[in-house]
N, C-alpha and C positions, 0 to 999 in steps of 0.2 A: 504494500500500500504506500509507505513512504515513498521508494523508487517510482512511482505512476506520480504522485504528486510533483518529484523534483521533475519530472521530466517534464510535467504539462509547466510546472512554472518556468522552466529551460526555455519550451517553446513559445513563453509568453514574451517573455524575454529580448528572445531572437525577434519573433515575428513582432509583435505587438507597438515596440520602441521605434521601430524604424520611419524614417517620414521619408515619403515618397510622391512627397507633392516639391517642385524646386519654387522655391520664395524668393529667389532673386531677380530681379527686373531693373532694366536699364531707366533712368529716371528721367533723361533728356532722349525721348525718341524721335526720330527724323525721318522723312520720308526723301529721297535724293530721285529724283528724276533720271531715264537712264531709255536712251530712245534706241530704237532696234530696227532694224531692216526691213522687216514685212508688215504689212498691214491689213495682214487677214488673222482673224480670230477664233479660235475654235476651242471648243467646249465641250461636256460629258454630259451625261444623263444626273449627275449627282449637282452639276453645278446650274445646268437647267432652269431651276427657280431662285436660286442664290446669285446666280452675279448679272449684272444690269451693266451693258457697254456703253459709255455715256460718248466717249469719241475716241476718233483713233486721230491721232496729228501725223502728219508729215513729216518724217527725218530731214533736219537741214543741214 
């Protein structure tokens, strides 16, 4: 009976303490502009109702 107990408190231990969410985040975020060759746009079935193409500009 002792042995079942250390071990379940062992596994509380291991498992139970650990964090597995990351809490770090950059605090000044920026979005940098970055223009690309093509201007045709293609999409999936998941992205479908999620992304709205507001325009596509011209590389100069």
């Amino acid at each position: 009976m002792r042995k079942l107990v250390m071990i379940a408190l062992t596994a509380i231990m291991l498992f139970g303490c650990q964090s597995t969410v990351n809490t770090l985040e950059n605090k000044e975020k920026s979005m940098q502009r970055e223009a690309v060759g093509v201007s045709n746009v293609s999409t999936d079935s998941f992205l479908q109702g999620r992304l709205k193409i507001i325009r596509v500009d011209k590389k100069e």
